[in-house]
C-alpha positions in Angstrom: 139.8 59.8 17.6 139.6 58.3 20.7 142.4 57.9 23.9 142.7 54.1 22.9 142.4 54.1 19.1 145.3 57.2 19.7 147.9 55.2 22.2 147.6 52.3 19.3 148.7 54.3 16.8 152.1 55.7 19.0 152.7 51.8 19.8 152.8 50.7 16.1 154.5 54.1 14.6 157.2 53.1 16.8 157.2 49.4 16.8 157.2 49.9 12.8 160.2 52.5 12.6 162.5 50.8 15.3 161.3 47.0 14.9 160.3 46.3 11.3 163.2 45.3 9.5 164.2 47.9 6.6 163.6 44.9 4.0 160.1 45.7 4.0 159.1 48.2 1.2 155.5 47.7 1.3 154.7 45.8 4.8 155.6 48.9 6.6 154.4 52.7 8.3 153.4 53.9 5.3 151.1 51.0 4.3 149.5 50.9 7.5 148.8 54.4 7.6 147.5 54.1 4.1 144.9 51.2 5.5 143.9 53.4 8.3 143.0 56.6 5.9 141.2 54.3 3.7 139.6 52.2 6.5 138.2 55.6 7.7 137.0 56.7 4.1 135.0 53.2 4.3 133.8 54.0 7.7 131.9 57.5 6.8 130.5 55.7 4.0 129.2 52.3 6.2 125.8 52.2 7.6 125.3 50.0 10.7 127.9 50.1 12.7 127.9 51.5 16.4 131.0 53.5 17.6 132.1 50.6 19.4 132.7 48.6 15.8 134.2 52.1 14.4 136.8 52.0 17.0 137.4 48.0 16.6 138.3 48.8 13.1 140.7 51.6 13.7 142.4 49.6 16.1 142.3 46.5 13.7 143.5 48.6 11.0 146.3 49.8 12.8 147.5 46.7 14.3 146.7 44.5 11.4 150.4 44.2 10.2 152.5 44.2 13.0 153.2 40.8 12.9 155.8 41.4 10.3 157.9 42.3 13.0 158.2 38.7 14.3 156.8 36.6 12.0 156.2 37.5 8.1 155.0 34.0 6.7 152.1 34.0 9.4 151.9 37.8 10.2 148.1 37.9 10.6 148.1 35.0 13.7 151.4 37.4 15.0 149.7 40.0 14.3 146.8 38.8 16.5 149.1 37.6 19.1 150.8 41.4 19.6 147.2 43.0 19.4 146.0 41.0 22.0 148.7 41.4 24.5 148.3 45.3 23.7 144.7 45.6 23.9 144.3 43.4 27.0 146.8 45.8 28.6 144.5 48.5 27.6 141.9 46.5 29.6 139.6 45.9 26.3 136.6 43.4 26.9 137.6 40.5 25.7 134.8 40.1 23.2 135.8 42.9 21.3 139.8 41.5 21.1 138.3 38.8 19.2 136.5 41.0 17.2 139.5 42.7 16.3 141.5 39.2 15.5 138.9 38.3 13.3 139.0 41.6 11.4 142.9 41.2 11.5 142.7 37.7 10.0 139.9 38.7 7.4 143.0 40.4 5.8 144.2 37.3 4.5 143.1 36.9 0.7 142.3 32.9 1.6 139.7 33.6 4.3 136.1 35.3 3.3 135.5 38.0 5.3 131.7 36.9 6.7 130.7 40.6 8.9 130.7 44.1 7.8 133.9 45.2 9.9 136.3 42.4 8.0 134.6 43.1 4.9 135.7 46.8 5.6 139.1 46.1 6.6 139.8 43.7 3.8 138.5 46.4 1.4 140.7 49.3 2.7 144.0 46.7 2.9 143.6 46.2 -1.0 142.8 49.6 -1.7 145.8 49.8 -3.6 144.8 47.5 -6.4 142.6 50.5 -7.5 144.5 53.0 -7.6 146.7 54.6 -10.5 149.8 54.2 -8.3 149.7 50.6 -8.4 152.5 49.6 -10.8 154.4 51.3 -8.0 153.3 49.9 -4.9 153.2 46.2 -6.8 156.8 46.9 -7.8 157.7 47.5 -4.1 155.9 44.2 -3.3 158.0 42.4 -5.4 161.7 44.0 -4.7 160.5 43.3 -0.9 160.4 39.3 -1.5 163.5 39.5 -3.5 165.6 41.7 -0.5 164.3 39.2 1.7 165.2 36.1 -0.2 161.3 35.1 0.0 160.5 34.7 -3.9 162.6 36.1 -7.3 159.8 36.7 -9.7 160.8 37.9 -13.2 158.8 40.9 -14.7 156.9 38.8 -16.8 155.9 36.1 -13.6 155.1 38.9 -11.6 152.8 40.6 -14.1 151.0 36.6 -14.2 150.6 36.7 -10.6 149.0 40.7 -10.6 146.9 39.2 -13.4 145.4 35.9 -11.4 145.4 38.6 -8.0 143.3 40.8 -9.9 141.2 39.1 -12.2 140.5 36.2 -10.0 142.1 35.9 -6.2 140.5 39.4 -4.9 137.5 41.0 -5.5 136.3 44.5 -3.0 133.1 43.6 -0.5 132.0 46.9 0.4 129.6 48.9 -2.0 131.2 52.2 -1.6 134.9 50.1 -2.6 133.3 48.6 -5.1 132.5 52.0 -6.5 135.1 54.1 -5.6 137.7 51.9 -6.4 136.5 48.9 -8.7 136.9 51.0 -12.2 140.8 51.7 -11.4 141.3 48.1 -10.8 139.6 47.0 -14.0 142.0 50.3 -15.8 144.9 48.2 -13.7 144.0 44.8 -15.1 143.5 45.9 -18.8 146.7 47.6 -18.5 148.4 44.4 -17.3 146.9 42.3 -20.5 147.6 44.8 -22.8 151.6 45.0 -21.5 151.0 40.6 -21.4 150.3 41.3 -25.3 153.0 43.2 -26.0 155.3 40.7 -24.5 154.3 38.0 -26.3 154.0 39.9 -29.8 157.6 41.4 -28.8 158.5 37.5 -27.8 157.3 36.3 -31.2 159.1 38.9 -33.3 162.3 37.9 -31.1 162.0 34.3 -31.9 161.4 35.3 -36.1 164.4 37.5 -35.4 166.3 34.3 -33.9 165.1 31.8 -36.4 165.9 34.4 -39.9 169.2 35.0 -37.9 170.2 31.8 -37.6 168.9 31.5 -41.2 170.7 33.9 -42.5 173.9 32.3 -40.8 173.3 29.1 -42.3 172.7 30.6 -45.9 176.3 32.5 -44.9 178.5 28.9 -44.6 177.0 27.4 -47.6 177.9 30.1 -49.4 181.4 29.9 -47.8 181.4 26.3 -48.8 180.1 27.3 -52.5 183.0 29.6 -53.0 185.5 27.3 -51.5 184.3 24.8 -53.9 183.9 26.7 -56.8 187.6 28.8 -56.1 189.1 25.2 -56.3 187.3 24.1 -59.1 188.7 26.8 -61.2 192.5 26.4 -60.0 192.3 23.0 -61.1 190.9 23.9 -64.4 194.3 26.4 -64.1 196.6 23.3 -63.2 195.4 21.3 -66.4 195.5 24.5 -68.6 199.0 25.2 -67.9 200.3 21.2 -67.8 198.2 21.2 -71.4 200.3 24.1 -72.6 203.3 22.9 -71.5 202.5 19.6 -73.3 201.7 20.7 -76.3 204.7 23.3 -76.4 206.8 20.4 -75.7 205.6 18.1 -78.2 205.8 20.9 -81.1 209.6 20.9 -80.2 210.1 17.1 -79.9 207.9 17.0 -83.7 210.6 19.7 -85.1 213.4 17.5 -83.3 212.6 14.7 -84.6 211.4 16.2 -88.2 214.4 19.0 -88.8 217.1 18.2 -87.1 217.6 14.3 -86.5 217.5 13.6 -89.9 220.5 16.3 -90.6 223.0 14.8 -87.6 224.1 11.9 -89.9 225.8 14.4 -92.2 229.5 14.6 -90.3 229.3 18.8 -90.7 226.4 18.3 -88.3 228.0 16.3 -85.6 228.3 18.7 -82.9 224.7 19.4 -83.0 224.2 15.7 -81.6 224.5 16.6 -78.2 222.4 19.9 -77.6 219.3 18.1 -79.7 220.0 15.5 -77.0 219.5 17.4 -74.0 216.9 19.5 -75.6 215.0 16.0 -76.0 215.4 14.9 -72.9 214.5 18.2 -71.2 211.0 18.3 -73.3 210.3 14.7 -72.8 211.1 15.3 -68.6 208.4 18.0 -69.1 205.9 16.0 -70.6 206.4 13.2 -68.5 205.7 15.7 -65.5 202.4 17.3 -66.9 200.9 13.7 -67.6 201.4 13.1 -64.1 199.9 16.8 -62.9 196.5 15.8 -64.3 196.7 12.4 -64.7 193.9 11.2 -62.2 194.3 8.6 -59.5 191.9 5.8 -59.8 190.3 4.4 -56.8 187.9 1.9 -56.3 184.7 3.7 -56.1 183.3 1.0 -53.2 182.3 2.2 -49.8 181.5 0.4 -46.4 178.3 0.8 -44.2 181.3 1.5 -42.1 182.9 4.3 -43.7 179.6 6.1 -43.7 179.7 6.0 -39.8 182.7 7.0 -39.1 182.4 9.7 -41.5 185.9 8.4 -43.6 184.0 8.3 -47.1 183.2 11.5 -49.2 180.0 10.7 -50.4 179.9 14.0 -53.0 183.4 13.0 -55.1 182.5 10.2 -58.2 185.5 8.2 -57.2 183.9 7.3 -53.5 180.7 5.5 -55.3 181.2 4.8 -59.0 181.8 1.2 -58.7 179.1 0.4 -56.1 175.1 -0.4 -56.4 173.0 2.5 -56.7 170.3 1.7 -53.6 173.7 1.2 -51.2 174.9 5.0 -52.4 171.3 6.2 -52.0 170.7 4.6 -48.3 174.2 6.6 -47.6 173.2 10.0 -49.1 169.8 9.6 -47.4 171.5 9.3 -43.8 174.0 12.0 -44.7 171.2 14.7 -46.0 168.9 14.2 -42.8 171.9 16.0 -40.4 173.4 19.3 -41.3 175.9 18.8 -39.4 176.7 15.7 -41.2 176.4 17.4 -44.4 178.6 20.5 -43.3 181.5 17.6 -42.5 180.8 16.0 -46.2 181.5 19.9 -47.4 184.5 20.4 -45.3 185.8 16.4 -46.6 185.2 17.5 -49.8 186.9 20.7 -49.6 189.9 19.4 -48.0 190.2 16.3 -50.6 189.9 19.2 -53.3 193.1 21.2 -51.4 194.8 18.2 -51.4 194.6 17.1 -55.1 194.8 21.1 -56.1 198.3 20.8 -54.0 199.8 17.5 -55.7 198.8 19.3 -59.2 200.7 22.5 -58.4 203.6 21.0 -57.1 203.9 18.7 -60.2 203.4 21.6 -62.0 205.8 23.4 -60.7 208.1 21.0 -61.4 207.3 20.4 -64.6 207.9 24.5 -65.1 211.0 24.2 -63.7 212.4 21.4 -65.8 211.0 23.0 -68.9 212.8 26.0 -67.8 216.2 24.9 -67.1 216.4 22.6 -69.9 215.4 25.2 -72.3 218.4 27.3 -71.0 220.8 24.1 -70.7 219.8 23.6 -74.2 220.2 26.6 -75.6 223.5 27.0 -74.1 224.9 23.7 -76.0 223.7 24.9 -79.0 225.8 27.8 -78.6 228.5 26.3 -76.9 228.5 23.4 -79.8 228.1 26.2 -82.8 231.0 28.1 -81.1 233.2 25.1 -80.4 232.4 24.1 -84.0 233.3 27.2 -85.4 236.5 27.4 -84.0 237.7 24.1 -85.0 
């Protein structure tokens, strides 16, 4: 190595270490030293070039990326900048400070190296795309613009852009690159497609899972909504069970009234039975009257407007809503309604709540009508006995 090539090297080391900003994870000592092993790997295995051009690329190599230090967007021209202000201080003939600013500007991946010596440099600089390491050093690439607020690439936009640098953007010069270091980059963009295919057969599978999830959810509330249904289906069919019960036990008594007893009241012995049949008729009519009105329906008019399908007032699954109405003005309604689940979910959840509130006028009727029958049977029942005893003792 010569005096020159060795005082370049101590200027960058220590410009790197005590200038470079810490941000940089790749653009730093190490990556330069790694160009300048590599650069001199290329350099044993170059033909053609003098010892003049070996020493212009050792100081290229070295200086290449110092520009960082002042400018990072245009690093090569800074880079140029600081090498010529260094090597001019060296006393380097001018000529060959150009030399070295063209090598140092080959490195950018939008300019075609054109001589041997950028062709060289531009190899050794992407030496990394070859190697095995490189998921690392691409990785340090990318948290480097992300510390410094340069780019935020996701893993899966960063893995693009390795997959356009690689199969596309850079290609090695050199014939001993090309041979030493061609086959890992080919390994290092098959591994990058087949990762790409993973992705999108893992993304696939991740949308199936979404779309049966969200399946599976749906099929959840109808079911919901089918139970709901069906649970207040079968408590009115209770309601009218027990109000039919209650109306037919109630009738059996006012038939044996009327059948047994009325007839025996005229008979003066038989007198004080005139008021307890009394109140046990009333009582049983009360009840009957009550259980006609637990499932006695409520008749509407079965007409709906355009308007009421809007604003979402009708229920469109109950009879009562439609049953008076022409059938193409129901079916235009339905056929709105079924095109929007949410629009059917709220013709559900109308119908439901109409069901609850019918279910809740039955029971409360009922329960009334349970209660009457109750009290009168024991108000009755007392008056026989109060009438029997009163009778007995007079």
């Amino acid at each position: 190595m010569s005096e020159l090539v060795q005082r370049t090297q101590d200027f960058v080391t220590d410009l790197l270490i005590n200038k470079l900003d810490p941000n940089f994870l790749y653009h730093n000592l190490r990556h330069t030293q790694r160009v300048v092993k590599n650069t001199k790997v290329l350099i044993e295995n170059a033909e053609q070039l003098s010892t003049e051009e070996q020493e212009d690329l050792l100081l290229a190599a070295w200086l290449h990326d110092t520009g960082y230090v002042s400018d990072a967007a245009k690093h090569e021209a800074a880079s140029c900048v600081i090498a010529r202000e260094v090597l001019q201080k060296e006393g380097l003939d001018p000529g060959r400070v150009d030399r070295v600013c063209d090598m140092i500007m080959a490195t950018n991946l939008d300019i075609e190296p054109v001589t041997l010596p950028q062709k060289i440099l531009r190899d050794a600089d992407c030496s990394h795309l070859g190697r095995p390491s490189f998921a690392d050093t691409s990785e340090l690439l990318r948290l480097e613009l992300l510390r410094r607020g340069e780019a935020d690439y996701s893993p899966g936009a960063w893995r693009e852009e390795n997959i356009k640098l690689l199969s596309a953007k850079h290609h090695y010069y050199t014939p001993y690159a090309m041979e030493l270091w061609q086959a890992g980059k080919d390994e290092n963009l098959k591994a990058l497609l087949e990762e790409e295919k993973k992705e999108a057969k893992k993304g696939k599978k991740e949308k199936l899972k979404a779309k049966y999830k969200y399946e599976y959810s749906d099929r959840g509330v109808q079911t919901m909504y089918r139970i709901a249904l069906n649970n207040h289906l079968r408590l009115s069919s209770i309601a009218d069970t027990k109000a039919n019960i209650l109306l037919s036990v109630n009738a059996i008594i006012i038939s044996v009234a009327l059948s047994n007893l009325i007839p025996k009241l005229d008979n003066p012995s038989n007198k004080f039975l005139v008021i307890p049949t009394m109140v046990l008729l009333f009582f049983s009519v009360i009840s009957i009257i009550f259980a006609i009105m637990a499932t006695r329906p409520n008749i509407t008019t079965g007409k709906f407007t355009e308007a009421d399908v809007k604003a979402k007032k009708v229920n469109l699954l109950f009879f009562g809503t439609f049953f008076g109405m022409p059938y193409d003005q129901y079916r235009e309604a339905i056929s709105e309604l079924i095109h929007n689940n949410d629009d059917i979910y709220e013709a559900l959840t109308r119908d439901l709540y109409n069901l609850g509130l019918v279910l809740g006028r039955k029971y409360k009727l009922l329960r009334m009508t349970y209660t009457v029958f109750l009290i009168g049977t024991i108000i009755s029942v007392v008056s026989f006995i109060m009438a029997y005893v009163n009778f007995a003792n007079g």
